[in-house]
C-alpha positions as CSV (number, residue, x, y, z in Angstrom):
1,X,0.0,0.0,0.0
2,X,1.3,3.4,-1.1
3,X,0.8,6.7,0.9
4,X,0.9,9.5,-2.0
5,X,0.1,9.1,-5.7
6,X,2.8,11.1,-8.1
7,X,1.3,12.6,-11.2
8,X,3.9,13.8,-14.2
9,X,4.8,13.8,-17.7
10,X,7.6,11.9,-18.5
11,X,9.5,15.4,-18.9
12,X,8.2,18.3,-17.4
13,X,8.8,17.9,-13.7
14,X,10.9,18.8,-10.9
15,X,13.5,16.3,-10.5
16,X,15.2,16.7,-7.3
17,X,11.8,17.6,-5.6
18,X,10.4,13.8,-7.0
19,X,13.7,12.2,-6.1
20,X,13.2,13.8,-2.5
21,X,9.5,12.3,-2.2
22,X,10.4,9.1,-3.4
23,X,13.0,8.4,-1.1
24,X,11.5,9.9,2.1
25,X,7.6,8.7,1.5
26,X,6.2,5.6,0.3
27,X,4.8,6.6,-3.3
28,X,3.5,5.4,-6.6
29,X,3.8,7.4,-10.1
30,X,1.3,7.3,-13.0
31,X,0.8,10.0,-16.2
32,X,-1.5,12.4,-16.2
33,X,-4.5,9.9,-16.7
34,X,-8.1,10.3,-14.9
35,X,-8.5,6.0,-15.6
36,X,-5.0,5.5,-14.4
37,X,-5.4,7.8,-11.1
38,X,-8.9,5.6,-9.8
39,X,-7.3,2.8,-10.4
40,X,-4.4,4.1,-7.7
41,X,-7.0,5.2,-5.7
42,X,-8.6,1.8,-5.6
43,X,-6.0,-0.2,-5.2
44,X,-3.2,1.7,-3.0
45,X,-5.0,3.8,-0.6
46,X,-3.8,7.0,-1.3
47,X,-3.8,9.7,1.2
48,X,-2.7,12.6,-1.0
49,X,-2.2,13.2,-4.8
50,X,1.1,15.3,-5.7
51,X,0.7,16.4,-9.2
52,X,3.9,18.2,-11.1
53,X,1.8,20.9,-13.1
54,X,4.5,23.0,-14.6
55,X,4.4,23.5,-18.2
56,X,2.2,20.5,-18.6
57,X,0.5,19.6,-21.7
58,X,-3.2,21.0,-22.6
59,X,-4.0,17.0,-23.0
60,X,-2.3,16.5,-19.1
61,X,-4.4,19.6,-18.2
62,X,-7.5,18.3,-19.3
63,X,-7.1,14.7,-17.2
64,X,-6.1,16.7,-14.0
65,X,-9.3,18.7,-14.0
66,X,-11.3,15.5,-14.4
67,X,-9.2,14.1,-11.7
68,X,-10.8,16.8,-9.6
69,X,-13.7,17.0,-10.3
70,X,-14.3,13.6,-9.6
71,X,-12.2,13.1,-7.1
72,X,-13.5,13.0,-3.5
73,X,-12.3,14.0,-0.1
74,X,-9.1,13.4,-0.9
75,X,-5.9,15.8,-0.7
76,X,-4.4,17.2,-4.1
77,X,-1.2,19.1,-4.2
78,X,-0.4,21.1,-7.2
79,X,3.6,21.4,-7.4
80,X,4.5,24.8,-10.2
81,X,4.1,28.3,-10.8
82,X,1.0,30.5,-10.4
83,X,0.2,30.8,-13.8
84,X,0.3,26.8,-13.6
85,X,-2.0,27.1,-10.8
86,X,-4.4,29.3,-12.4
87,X,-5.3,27.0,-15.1
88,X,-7.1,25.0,-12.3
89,X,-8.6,28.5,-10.6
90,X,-12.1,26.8,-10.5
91,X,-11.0,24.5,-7.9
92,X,-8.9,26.8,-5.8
93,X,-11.3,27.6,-3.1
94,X,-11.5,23.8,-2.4
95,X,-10.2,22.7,1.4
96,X,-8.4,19.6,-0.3
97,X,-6.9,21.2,-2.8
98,X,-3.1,22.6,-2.1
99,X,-0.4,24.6,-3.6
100,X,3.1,24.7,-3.3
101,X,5.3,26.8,-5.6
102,X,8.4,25.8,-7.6
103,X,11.0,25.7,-8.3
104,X,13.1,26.0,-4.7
105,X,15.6,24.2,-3.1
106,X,14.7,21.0,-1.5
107,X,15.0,22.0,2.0
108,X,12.7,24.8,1.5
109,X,10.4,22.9,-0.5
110,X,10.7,19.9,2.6
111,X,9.8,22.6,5.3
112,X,6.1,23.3,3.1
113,X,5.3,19.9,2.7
114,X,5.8,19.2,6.2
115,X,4.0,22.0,7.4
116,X,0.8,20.8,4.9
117,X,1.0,17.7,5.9
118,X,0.9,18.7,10.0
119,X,-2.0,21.4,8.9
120,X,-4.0,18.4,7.9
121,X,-5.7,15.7,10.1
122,X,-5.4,13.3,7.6
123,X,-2.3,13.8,6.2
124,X,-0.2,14.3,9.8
125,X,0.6,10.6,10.3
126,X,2.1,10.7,6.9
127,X,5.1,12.9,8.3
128,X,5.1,10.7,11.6
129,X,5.6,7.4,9.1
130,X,8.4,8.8,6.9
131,X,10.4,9.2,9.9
132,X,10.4,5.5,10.9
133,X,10.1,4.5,7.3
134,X,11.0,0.9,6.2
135,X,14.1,0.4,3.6
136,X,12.5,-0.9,0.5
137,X,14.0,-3.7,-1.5
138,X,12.9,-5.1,-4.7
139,X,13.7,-9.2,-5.5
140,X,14.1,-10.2,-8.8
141,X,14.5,-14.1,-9.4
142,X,12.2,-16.4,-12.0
143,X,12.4,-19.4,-8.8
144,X,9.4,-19.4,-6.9
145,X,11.1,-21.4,-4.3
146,X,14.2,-18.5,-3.7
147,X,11.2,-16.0,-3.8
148,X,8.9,-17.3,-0.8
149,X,12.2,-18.0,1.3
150,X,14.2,-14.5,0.9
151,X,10.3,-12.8,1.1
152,X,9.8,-14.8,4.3
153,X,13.0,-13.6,5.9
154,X,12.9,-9.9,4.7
155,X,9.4,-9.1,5.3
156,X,9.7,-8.4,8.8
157,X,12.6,-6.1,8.6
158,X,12.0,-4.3,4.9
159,X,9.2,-3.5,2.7
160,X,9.4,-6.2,-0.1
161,X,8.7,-6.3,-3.5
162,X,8.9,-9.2,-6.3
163,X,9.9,-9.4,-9.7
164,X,10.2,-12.5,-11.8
165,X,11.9,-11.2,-14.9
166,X,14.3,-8.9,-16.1
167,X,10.8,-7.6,-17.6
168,X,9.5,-7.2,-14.9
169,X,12.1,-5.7,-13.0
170,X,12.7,-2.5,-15.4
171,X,8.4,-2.1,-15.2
172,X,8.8,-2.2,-11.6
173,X,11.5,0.7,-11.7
174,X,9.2,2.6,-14.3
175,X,6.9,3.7,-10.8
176,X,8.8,3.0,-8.3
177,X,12.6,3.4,-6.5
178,X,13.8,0.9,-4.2
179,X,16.6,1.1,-1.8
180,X,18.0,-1.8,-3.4
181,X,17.4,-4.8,-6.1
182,X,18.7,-8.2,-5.2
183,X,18.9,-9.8,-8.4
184,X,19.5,-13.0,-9.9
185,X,22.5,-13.8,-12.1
186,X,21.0,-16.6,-13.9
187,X,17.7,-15.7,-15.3
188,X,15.8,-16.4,-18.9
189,X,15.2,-14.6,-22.0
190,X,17.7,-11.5,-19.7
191,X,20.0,-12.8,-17.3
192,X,21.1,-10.6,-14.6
193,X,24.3,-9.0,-16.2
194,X,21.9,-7.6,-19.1
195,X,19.3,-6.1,-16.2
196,X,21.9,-4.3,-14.4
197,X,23.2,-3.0,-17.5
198,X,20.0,-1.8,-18.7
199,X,19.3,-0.2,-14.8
200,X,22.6,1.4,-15.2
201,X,21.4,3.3,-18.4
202,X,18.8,5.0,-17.0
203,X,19.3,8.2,-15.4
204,X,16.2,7.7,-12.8
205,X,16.8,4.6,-11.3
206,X,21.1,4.3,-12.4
207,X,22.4,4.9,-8.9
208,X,20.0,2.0,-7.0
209,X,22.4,-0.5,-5.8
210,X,22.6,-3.8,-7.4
211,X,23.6,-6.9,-5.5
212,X,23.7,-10.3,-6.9
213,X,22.3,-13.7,-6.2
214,X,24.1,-16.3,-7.3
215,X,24.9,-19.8,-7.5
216,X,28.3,-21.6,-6.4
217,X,29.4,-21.8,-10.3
218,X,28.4,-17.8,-11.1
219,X,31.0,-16.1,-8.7
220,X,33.4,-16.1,-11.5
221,X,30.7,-14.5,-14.3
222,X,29.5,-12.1,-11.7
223,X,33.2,-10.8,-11.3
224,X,32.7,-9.3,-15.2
225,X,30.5,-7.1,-14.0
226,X,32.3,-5.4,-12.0
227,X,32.2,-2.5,-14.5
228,X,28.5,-1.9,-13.7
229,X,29.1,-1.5,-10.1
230,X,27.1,-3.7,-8.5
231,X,27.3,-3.8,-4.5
232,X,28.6,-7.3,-4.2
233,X,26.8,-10.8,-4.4
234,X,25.3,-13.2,-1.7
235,X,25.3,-17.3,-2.3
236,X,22.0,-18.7,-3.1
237,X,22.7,-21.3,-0.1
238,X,23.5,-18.9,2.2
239,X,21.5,-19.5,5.6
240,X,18.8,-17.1,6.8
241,X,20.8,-15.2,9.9
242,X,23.9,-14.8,7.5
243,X,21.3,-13.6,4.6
244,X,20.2,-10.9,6.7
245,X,23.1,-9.8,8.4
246,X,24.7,-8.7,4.7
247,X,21.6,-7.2,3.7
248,X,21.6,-5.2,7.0
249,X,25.1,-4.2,6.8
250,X,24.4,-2.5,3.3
251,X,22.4,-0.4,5.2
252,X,24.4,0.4,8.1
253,X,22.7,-1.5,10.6
């Protein structure tokens, strides 16, 4: 379940302001896209919509205002300029509807979005969570088996998510940046080496780190990607106490 809903084009948004939210809130992304945002809605549980209005498209501005206008009791917070703002003016005077200019530096922009969030009942235990907020790490292995294991021993300490593919893994990244990716070496169609190397190419999601899961007989083919700067491996068999002591460790615990 995801706190805040993220609304963008693919271009026109504040960079270091969504890398900020991403990494201290738990958050999903979608397009400007009425059918994509109630299906968010339905699904995740948002608490407040976040939506990067700043030289948006007259197609994205048309989807935001049916966003809401259908949207109910629920928190929106439009990120731009005023004369961004102002294309919205009929919705304004709405309680649940927020502003917060840009650009400004991170800090400033952190001290506004704290002080919305504790202005709001609804929104305040969002700024209590992100405090004590969970590391997030994203699993990506075809085996089942390895899947229910390293979910079973990491659920109680992260917040988990699966991917069974290389596919999968780059879709995954498309809405959402975990703390790490524990990927396997030895997968179908694109084995690990050809993931990392695609992760690695994209400027959103390139600095992530990447640690292998491998079998006995990969250590040596994991050591040719070395280049890609991945943040080490772990054995396949490696028992449960010793599994999560490295993972900890990556995170200074």
């Amino acid at each position: 379940m995801k706190d805040i809903l993220i609304i963008k084009e693919e271009k026109n948004f504040d960079k270091t302001i969504y890398e900020f939210l991403k990494n201290k809130y738990l958050t999903t992304s979608i397009g400007f896209s009425a059918k994509d945002a109630d299906f968010a809605m339905a699904s995740e549980g948002i608490s407040l919509v976040l939506a990067f209005v700043e030289d948006i498209s007259p197609a994205s501005v048309v989807e935001l205002r049916r966003i809401l206008m259908y949207m109910k009791g629920v928190h929106v917070c439009l990120l731009g300029s005023m004369p961004a703002f102002d294309k919205f003016s009929e919705f304004l005077d709405k309680d649940t509807l927020h502003c917060i200019e840009l650009p400004q530096p991170v800090e400033k922009f952190q001290k506004s979005f704290e002080e919305l969030l504790k202005s709001t009942s609804t929104l305040s235990s969002l700024s209590k969570d992100s405090t004590n907020r969970r590391h997030s790490i994203l699993l990506v292995d075809d085996d089942p088996v390895c899947l229910r294991n390293m979910m079973s021993w990491l659920q109680n300490f992260y917040q988990v998510a699966v991917a069974k593919s290389g596919a999968a893994c780059l879709a995954f990244l498309g809405k959402n940046k975990p703390d790490l990716i524990l990927l396997d070496y030895e997968m179908p169609v694109c084995n690990g080496l050809q993931t990392l190397e695609m992760i690695r190419s994209e400027a959103d999601y390139a600095d992530i780190p990447v640690i292998f899961l491998t079998g006995v007989s990969d250590t040596e083919k994991v050591k040719e990607a070395i280049k890609l700067k991945p943040q080490g491996y772990i054995l396949k068999d490696t028992d449960r106490i010793e599994f999560i002591n490295k993972i900890n460790a990556l995170f200074g615990k």
